[in-house]
C-alpha positions as CSV (number, residue, x, y, z in Angstrom):
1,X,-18.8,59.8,30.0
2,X,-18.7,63.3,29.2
3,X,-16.1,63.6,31.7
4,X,-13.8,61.1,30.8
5,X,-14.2,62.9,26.8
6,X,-12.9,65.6,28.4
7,X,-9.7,64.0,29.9
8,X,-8.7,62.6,26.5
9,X,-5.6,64.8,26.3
10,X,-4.8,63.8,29.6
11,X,-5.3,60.2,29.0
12,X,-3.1,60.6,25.9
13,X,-0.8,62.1,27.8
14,X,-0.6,59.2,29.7
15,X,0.1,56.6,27.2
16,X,3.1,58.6,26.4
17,X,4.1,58.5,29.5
18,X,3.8,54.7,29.8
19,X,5.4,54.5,26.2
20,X,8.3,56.6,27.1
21,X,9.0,54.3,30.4
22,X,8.2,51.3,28.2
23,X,10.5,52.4,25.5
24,X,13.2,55.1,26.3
25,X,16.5,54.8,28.0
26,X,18.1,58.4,28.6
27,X,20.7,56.3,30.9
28,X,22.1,54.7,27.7
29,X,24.5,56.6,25.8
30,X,23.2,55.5,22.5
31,X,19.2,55.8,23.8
32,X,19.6,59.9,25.0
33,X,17.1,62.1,25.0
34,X,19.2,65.3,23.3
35,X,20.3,63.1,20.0
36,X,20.5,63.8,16.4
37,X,19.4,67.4,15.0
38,X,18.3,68.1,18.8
39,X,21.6,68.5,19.8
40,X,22.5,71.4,17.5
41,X,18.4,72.8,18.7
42,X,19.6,72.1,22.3
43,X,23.3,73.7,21.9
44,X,23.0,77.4,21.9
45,X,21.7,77.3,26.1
46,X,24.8,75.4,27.2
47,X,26.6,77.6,25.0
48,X,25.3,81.0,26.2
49,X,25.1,79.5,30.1
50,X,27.8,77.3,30.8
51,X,30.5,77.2,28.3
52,X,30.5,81.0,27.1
53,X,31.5,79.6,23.7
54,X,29.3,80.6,20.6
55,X,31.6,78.6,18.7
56,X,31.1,75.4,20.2
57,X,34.6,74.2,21.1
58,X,32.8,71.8,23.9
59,X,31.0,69.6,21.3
60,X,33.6,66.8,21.4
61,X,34.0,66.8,25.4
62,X,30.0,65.9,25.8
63,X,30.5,63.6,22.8
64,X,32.9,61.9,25.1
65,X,31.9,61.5,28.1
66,X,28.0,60.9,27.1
67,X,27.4,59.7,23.8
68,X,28.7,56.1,22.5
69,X,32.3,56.2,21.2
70,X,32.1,54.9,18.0
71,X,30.4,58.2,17.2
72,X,27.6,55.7,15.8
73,X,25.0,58.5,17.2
74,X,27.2,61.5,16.8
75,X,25.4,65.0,15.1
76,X,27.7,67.6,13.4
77,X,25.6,70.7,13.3
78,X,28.7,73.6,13.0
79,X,29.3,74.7,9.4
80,X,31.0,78.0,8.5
81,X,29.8,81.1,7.3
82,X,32.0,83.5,6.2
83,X,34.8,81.4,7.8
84,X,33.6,81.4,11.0
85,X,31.6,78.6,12.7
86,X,27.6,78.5,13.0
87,X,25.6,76.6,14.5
88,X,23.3,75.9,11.2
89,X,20.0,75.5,13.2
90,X,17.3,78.4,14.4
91,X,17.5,79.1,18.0
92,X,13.7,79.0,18.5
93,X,13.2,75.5,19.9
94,X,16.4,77.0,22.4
95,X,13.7,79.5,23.5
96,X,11.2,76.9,24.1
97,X,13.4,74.8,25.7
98,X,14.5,77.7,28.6
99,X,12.9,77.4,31.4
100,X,13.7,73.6,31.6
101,X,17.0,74.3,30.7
102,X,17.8,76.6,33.5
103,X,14.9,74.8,35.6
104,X,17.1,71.4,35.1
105,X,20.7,73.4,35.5
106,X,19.4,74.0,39.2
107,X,18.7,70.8,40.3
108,X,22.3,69.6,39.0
109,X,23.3,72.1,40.9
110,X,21.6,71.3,43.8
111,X,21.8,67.0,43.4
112,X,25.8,67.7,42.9
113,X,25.8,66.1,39.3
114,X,27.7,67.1,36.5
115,X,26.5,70.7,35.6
116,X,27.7,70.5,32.0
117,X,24.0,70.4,30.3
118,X,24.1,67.3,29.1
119,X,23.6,64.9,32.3
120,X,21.1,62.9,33.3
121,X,18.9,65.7,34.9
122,X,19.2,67.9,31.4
123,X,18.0,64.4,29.2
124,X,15.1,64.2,31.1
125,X,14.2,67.5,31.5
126,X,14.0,68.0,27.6
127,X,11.8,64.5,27.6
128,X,9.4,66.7,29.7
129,X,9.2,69.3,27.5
130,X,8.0,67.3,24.8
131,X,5.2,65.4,27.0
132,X,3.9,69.2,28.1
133,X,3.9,70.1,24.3
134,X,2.2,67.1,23.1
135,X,-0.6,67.6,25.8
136,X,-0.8,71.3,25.2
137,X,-1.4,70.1,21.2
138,X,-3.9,67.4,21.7
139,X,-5.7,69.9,23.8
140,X,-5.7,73.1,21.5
141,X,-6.4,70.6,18.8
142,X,-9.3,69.5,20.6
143,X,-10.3,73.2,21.1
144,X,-9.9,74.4,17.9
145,X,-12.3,71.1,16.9
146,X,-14.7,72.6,19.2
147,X,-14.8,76.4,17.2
148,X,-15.2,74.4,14.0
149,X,-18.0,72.6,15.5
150,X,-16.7,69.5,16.6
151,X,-18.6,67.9,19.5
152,X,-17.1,66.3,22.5
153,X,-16.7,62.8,21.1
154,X,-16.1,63.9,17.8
155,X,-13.3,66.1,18.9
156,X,-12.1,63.3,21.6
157,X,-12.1,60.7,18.6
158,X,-10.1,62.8,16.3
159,X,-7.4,63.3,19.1
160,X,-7.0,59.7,19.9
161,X,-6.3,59.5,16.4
162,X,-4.2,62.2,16.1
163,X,-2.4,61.2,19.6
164,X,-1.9,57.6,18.6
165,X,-2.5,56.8,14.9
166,X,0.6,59.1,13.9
167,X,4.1,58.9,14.3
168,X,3.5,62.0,16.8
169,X,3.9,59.1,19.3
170,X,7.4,58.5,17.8
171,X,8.4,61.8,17.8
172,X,7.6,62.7,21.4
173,X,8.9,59.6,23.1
174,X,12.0,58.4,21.0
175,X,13.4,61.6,19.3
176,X,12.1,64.0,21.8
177,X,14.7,66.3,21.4
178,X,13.9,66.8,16.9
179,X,11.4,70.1,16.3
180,X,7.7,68.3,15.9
181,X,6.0,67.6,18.4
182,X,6.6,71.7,19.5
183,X,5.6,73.0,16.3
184,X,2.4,70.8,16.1
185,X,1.7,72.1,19.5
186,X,2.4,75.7,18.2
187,X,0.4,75.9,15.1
188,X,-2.5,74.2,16.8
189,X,-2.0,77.1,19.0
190,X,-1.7,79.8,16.4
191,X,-4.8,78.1,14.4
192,X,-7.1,79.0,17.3
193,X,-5.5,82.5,18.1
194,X,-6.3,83.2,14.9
195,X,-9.8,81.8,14.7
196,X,-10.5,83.6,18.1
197,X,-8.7,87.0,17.0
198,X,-11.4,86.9,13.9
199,X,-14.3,86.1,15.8
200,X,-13.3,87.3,18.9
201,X,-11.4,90.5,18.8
202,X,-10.2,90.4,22.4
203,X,-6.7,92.5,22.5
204,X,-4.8,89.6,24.0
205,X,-5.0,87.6,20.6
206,X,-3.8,90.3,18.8
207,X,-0.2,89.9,21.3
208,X,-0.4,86.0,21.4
209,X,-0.9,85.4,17.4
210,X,2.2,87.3,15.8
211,X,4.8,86.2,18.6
212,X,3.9,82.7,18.1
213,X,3.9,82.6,14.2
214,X,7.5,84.2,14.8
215,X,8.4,81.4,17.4
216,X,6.8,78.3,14.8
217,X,9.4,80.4,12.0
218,X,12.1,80.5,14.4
219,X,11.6,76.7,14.7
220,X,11.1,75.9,11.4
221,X,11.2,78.5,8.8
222,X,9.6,76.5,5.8
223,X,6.7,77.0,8.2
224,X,6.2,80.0,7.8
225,X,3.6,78.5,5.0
226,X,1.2,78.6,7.5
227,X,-0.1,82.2,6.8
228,X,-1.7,80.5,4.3
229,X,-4.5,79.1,6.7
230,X,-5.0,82.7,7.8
231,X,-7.7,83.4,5.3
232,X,-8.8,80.1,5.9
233,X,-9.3,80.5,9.7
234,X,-11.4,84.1,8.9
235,X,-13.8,81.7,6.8
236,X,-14.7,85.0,4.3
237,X,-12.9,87.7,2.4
238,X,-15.4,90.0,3.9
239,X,-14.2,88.9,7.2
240,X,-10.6,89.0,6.4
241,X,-10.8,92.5,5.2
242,X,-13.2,93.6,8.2
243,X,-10.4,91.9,10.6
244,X,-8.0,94.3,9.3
245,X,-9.2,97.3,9.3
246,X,-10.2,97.0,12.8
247,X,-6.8,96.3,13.2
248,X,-5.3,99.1,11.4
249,X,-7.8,101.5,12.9
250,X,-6.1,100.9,16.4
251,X,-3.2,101.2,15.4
252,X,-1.7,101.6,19.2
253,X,-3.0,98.4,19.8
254,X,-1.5,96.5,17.1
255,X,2.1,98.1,17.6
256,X,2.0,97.3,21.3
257,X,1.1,93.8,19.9
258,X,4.0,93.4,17.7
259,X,6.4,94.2,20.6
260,X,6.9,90.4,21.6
261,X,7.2,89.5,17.9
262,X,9.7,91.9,17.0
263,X,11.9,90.7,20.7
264,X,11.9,87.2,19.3
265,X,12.4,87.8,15.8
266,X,15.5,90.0,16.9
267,X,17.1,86.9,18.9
268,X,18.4,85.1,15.4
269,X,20.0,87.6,13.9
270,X,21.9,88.8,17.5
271,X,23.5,84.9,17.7
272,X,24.5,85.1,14.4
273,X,26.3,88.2,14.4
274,X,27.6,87.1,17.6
275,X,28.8,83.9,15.8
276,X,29.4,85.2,12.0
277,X,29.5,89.4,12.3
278,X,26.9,88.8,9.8
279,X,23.7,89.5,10.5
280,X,21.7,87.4,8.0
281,X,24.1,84.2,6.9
282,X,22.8,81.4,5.3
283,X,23.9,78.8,7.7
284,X,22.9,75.1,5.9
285,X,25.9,75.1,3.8
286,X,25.5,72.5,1.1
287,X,21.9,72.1,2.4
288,X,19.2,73.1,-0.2
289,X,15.9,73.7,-1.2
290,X,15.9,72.5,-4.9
291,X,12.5,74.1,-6.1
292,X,13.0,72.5,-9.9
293,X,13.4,68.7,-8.2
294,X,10.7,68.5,-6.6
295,X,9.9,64.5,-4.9
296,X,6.1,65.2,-4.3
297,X,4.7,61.7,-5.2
298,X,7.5,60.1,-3.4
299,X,7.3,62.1,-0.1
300,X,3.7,61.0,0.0
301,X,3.6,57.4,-1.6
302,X,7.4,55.8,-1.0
303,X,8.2,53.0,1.1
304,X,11.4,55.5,2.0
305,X,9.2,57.3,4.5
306,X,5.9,58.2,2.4
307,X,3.4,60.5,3.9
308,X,0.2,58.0,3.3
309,X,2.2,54.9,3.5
310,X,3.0,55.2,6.6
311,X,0.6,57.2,8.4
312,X,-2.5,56.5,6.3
313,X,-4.7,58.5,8.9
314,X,-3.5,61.5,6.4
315,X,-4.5,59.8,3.9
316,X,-8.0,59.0,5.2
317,X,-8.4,62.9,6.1
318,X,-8.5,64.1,2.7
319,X,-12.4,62.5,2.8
320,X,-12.7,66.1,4.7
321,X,-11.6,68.2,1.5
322,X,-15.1,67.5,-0.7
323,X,-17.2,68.1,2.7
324,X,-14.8,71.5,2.8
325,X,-15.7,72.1,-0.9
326,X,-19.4,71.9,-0.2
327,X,-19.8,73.8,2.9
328,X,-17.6,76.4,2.1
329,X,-15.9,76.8,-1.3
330,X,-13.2,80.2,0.1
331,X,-12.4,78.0,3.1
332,X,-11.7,74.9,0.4
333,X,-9.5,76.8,-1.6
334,X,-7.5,78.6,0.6
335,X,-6.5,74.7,2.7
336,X,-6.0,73.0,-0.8
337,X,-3.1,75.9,-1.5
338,X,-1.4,75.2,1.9
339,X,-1.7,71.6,1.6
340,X,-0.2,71.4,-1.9
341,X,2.0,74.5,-1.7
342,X,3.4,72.9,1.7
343,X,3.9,69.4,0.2
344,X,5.5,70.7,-2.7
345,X,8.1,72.9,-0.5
346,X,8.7,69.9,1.9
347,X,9.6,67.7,-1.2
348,X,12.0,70.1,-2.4
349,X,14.5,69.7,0.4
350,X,17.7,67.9,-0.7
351,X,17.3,65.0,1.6
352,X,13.3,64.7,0.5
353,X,12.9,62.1,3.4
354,X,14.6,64.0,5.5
355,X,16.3,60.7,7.0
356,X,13.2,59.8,9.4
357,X,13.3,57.1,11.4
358,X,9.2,56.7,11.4
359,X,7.5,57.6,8.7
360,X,7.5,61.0,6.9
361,X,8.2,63.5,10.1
362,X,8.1,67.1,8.2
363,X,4.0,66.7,7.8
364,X,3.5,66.2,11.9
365,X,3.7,69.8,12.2
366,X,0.7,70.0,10.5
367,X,-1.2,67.9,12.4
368,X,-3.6,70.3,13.2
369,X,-5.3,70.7,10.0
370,X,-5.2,66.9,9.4
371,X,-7.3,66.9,12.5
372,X,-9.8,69.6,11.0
373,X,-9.8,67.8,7.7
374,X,-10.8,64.3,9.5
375,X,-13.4,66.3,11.4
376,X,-15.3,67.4,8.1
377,X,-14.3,63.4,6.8
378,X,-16.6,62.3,9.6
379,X,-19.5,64.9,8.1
380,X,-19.4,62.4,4.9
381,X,-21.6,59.9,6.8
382,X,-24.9,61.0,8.2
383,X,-26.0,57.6,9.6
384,X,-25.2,56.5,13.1
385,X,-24.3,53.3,11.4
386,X,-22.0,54.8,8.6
387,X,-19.9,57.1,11.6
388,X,-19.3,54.2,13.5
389,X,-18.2,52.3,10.4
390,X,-15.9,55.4,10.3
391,X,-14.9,55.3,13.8
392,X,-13.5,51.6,13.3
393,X,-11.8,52.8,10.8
394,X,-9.9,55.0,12.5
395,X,-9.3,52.9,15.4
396,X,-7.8,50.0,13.2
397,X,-5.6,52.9,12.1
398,X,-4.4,53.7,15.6
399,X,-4.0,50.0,16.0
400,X,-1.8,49.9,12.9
401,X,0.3,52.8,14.0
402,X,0.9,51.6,17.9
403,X,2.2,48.4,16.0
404,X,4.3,50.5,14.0
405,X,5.7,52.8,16.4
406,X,6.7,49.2,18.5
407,X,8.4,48.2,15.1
408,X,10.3,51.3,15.3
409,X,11.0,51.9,18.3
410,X,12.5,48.1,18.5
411,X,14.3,49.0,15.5
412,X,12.4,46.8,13.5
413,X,12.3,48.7,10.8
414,X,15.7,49.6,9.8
415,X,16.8,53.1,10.4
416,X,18.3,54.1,7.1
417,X,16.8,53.8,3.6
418,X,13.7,51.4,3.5
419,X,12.8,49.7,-0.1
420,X,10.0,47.7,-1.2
421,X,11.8,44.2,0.0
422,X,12.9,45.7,3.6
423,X,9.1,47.0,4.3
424,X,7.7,43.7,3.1
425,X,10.2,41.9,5.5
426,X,9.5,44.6,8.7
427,X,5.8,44.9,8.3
428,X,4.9,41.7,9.3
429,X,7.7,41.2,11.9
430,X,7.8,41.5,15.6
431,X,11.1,40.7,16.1
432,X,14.5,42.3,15.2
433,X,16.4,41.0,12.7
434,X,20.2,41.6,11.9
435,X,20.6,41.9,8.4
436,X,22.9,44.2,6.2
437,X,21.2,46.2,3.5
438,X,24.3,47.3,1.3
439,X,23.3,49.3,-1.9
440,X,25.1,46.8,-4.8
441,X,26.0,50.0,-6.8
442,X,28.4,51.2,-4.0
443,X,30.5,47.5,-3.5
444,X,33.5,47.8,-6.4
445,X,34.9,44.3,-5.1
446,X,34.5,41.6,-3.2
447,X,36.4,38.7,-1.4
448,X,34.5,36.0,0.5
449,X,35.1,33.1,3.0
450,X,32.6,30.2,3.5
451,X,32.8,27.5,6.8
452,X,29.5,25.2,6.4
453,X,31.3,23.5,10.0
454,X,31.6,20.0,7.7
455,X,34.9,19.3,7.3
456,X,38.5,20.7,8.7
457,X,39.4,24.3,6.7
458,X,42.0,25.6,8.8
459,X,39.7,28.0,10.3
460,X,40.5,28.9,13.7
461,X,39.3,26.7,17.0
462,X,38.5,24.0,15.3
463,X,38.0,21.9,18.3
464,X,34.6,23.9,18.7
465,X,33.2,21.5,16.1
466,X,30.3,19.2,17.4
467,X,27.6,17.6,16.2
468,X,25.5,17.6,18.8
469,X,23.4,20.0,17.2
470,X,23.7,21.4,13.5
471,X,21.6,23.7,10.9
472,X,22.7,22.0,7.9
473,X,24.9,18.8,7.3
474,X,26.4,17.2,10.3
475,X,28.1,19.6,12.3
476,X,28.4,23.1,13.8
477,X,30.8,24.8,15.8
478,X,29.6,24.8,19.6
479,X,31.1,27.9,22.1
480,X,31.0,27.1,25.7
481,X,32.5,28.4,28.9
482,X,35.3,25.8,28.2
483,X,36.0,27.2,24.9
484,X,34.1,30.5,24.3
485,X,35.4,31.4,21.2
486,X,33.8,30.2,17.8
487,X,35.1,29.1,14.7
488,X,36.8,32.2,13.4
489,X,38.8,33.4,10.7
490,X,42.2,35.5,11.4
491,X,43.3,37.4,8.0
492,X,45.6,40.0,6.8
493,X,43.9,43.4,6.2
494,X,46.3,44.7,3.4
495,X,45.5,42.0,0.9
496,X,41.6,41.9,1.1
497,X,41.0,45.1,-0.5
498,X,40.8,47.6,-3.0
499,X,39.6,50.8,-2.3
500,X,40.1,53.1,1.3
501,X,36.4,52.4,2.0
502,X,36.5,49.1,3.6
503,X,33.6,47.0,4.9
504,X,33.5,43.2,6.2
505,X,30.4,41.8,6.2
506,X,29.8,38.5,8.7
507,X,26.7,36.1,8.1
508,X,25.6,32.9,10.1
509,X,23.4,30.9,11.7
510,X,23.2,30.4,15.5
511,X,21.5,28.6,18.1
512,X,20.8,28.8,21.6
513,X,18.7,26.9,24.1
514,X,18.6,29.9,26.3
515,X,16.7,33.0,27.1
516,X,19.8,35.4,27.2
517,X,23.3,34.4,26.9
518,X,25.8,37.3,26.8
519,X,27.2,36.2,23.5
520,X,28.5,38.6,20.7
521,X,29.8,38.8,17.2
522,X,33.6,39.8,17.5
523,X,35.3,41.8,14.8
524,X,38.8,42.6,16.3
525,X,41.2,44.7,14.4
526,X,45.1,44.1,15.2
527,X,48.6,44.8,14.9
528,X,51.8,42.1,15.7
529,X,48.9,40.7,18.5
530,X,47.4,43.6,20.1
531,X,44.1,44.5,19.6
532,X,43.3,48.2,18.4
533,X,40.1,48.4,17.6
534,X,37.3,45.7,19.2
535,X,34.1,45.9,17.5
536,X,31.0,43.6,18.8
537,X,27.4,42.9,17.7
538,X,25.2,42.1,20.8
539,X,23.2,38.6,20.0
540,X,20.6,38.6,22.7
541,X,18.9,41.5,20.3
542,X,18.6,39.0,18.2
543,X,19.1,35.6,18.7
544,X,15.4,33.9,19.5
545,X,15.4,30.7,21.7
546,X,15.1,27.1,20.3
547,X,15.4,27.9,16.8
548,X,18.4,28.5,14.4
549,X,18.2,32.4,13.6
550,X,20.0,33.9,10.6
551,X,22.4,36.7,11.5
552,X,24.3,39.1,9.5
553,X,26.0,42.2,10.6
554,X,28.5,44.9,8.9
555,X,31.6,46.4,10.3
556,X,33.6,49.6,8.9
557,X,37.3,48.9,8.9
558,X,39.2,51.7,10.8
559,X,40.0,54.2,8.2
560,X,43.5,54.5,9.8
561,X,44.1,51.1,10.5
562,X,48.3,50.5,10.3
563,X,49.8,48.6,7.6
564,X,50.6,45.4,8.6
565,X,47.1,44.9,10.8
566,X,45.2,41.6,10.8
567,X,41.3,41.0,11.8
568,X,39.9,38.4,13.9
569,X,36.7,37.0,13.5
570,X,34.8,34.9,16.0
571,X,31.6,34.9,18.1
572,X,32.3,34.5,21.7
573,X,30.2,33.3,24.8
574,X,31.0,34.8,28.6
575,X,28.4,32.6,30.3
576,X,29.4,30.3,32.7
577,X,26.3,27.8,31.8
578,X,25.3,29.0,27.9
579,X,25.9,27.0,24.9
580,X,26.1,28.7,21.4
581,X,25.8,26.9,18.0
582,X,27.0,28.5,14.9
583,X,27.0,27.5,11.6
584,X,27.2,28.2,7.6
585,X,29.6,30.6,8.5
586,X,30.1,33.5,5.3
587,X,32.6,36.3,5.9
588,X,33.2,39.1,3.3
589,X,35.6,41.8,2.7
590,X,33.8,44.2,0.5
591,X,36.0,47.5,-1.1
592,X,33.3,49.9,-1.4
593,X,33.0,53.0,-3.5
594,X,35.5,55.9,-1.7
595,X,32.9,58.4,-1.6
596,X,30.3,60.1,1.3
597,X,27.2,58.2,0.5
598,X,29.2,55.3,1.1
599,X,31.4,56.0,4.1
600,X,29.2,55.7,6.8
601,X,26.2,53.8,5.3
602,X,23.5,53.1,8.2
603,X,23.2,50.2,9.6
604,X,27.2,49.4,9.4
605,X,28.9,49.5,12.5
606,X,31.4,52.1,12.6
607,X,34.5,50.8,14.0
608,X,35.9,51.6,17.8
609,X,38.8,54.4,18.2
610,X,42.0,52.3,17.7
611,X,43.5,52.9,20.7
């Protein structure tokens, strides 16, 4: 037993590994590996090694050729300082990330693949850097348990939780490329330098402690909070104090300790001189911390991506805080001023939920200390009876979470703004569902189209009507091989709306008999005939066998669409021996508020390149 305790980050490490076959697709353009903030992170090492361009002139060729091309997934991280482009992110996950980088360029090299850092080879190499991080922090989490006092299955418990009742899982399997995972793993690392250079003294920690709180800052500055838990790891003032005068007595030693911490910090400012000829440019544009608006009770309690609503593990840790209290009242006051001085800075970002896709993800650097705070939770309890009460607990919690992280990771749970009505509908779900969440206050007209199947409307195909099987009424319209096109509607774009933001939004019911059957939603945009921009909605993601499911979808009209153009609407079948009902058949064309929040709402299907 005590040898399969120890294992637990290994055995962690494993689920993950299972979850990420289970769940990821790197081959996919829209499932890769570098995605979303990571590719801005990730940009600087093909930058500096391959394309010799600090400006990033190659950020439209790997869009291209690797990511989908609707742009549905694409990241624009270049602003301009001083009229010349940055890249707005820190280099420090780059640093992390080079030895796979260059470890990954080789075997393109050698496999004869695209050597452009953004093939196959790259995507999975940076999926392996984030399953070495998250086993390096489950086991320095488990260490720095073990200096606290944590036994073997107390510290084993509390990294199963950690591991798996936190959307840790989520950010190490499906956005492996975003900054979390690597800075939990880093401040679990600085944590127990620290404790160890206090109660230790050995001259390596004094090296290993200041170059990786300039790494976790590199990463993420508003990190840098973590100096907080400094006085917290020395447990006294008297040993804080004692700490550093021993420090500044050797003075030799703590300069030639610095000397890795001053290399890295001096990395930043070289790329952005490179980039700017300024050494210090503030590179988030528009981007803000608003310290008068803070959104502290909504980063911890919204459906949008609440701390505790999500991950109520955190929650249950603050049990730890009166245990703190009691034991040691310094220690206590020193971890309630990071936790509510971080909160508060986190909440003061402009986006305050920082559009995650699972949960609140600024807090899972911080996992750390939510693993010490669950430790001294568990002291609460001093009956064998009450701790295992405690212990189910927490496993119905890890329980709740791999549920969770299935909903999200199936997309489940929408990707963009979650409200009260779209968690109640999610939480209980196990399927995907294709429904349109529009915010009413952004639609500034309307025009809609209704075919219940029940009598002739002058819709198109109308010899699709059957009534061999129907939803409501009598009849439905029936796509085959013979005739795989639906009832549709062909209209004139120019007429429909009122505004330059224009969104058509498509609503039916459907039917199938089969397992899989090929069949999609069609919106195609033409001109005198031609099709210039085809725009699909894949039904097998959807569609669930035997029973009449209700699907709605949203498509962008192309901004530059030519006067003149028309739009088909159909759903279509390619199967030689699959059968698709559809009925109650709604189509509208919404004119939508011409302004950013607006233009590419989540959720909508951006329209193809017309071609």
């Amino acid at each position: 037993m005590r040898s399969l305790l120890k294992l637990t980050p290994e055995i962690i490490l494993l689920i993950y590994v299972i979850a990420f076959v289970a769940f990821k697709s790197p081959e996919q353009a829209w499932d890769r590996v570098i995605n979303s903030d990571g590719k801005g992170y990730y940009a600087y090492l093909p930058a500096i090694f391959i394309y010799k361009d600090l400006r990033f002139g190659f950020v439209e060729k790997y869009e291209a050729d690797y990511y989908p091309g609707n742009r549905s997934v694409f990241k624009e991280f270049r602003n301009s300082a001083d009229g010349r482009t940055v890249n707005k992110y820190f280099p420090g996950l780059a640093i992390v990330w080079l030895p796979f980088f260059l470890s990954a360029h080789l075997a393109t090299l050698v496999a004869g693949l695209p050597a452009d850092g953004y093939s196959i080879i790259y995507q999975y190499a940076i999926a392996i850097s984030a399953l070495l991080f998250l086993y390096l922090g489950i086991r320095w989490t488990m260490t720095l348990l073990n200096t606290f006092g944590a036994g073997r299955k107390a510290a084993a418990l509390i990294a199963m939780a950690i591991g798996l009742g936190t959307n840790l899982l989520f950010f190490t399997i499906v956005e492996a490329s975003m900054t979390h995972v690597y800075s939990f793993a880093l401040i679990a690392g600085f944590m127990l330098t620290c404790h160890r250079l206090f109660h230790d003294r050995q001259k390596v920690w004094v090296i290993i402690a200041p170059a990786l709180f300039v790494l976790i800052v590199m990463i993420r500055p508003t990190n840098a909070l973590i100096l907080l838990l400094v006085p917290f790891l020395a447990g006294s003032t008297n040993k804080l104090k004692e700490s550093f005068k021993l420090a500044w007595s050797r003075k030799g030693r703590l300069a030639e300790g610095m000397i890795p911490a001053v290399i890295l910090a001096a990395i930043p400012p070289v790329l952005w001189y490179l980039q700017t000829r300024c050494w210090l440019p503030y590179t988030y544009g528009e981007e803000r911390l608003d310290f008068l608006h803070p959104h502290m009770l909504n980063i911890l309690f919204s459906y949008n991506r609440g701390w505790f609503v999500y991950t109520p593990l955190a929650f249950l840790s603050l049990a730890g805080l009166p245990v703190l209290f009691r034991e040691n009242r310094y220690r206590f006051g020193w971890m309630l001023a990071f936790l509510l001085l971080y909160i508060y800075v986190a909440s003061c970002w402009w986006v305050w939920y920082y559009a995650s896709k699972c949960g609140q993800r600024v807090f899972i650097d911080i996992f750390p200390v939510v693993a010490l705070l669950l430790f001294h939770a568990l002291k609460l309890f001093n009956s064998q009876a009450w701790r295992k009460i405690m212990a189910c607990v927490i496993l119905f919690l890890v329980l709740l979470n791999l549920l969770q992280f299935y909903q999200h990771a199936r997309w489940i749970f929408p990707p963009y703004d979650i409200t009260r009505q779209i968690y109640r509908e999610s939480f209980f779900s196990l399927t995907r569902k294709a429904k349109v969440f529009l915010p009413e206050e952004g639609i500034v007209a309307g025009r809609s189209y209704r075919n219940d199947m029940e009598k002739e409307m002058g819709w198109m195909n109308p010899a699709t009507r059957t009534g061999s099987e129907h939803h409501l009424g009598q009849w439905s319209s029936a796509i085959t091989h013979e005739m795989p096109y639906s009832a549709g509607l062909e209209a004139g774009i120019d007429s429909l709306f009122l505004t330059a933001n224009r969104l058509i939004r498509v609503e039916s019911e459907v039917l199938t008999h089969d397992e899989k059957t090929g069949g999609t939603l069609v919106v195609d945009y033409q001109l005198d005939g031609k099709s210039l921009s085809y725009n699909v909605l894949d039904l097998n993601n959807y569609v669930r066998r035997g029973r009449w499911t209700r699907i709605q979808a949203g498509f962008y009209v192309p901004a530059d669409m030519p006067p003149g153009g028309t739009v088909k609407i159909y759903f279509f079948i390619p199967s030689e021996d699959k059968t698709i009902w559809i009925d109650d058949l709604a189509i509208d064309f919404l004119s939508l508020k011409d302004e950013p929040d607006y233009r590419k709402i989540e959720g909508i299907i951006l329209p193809e390149k017309i071609h």
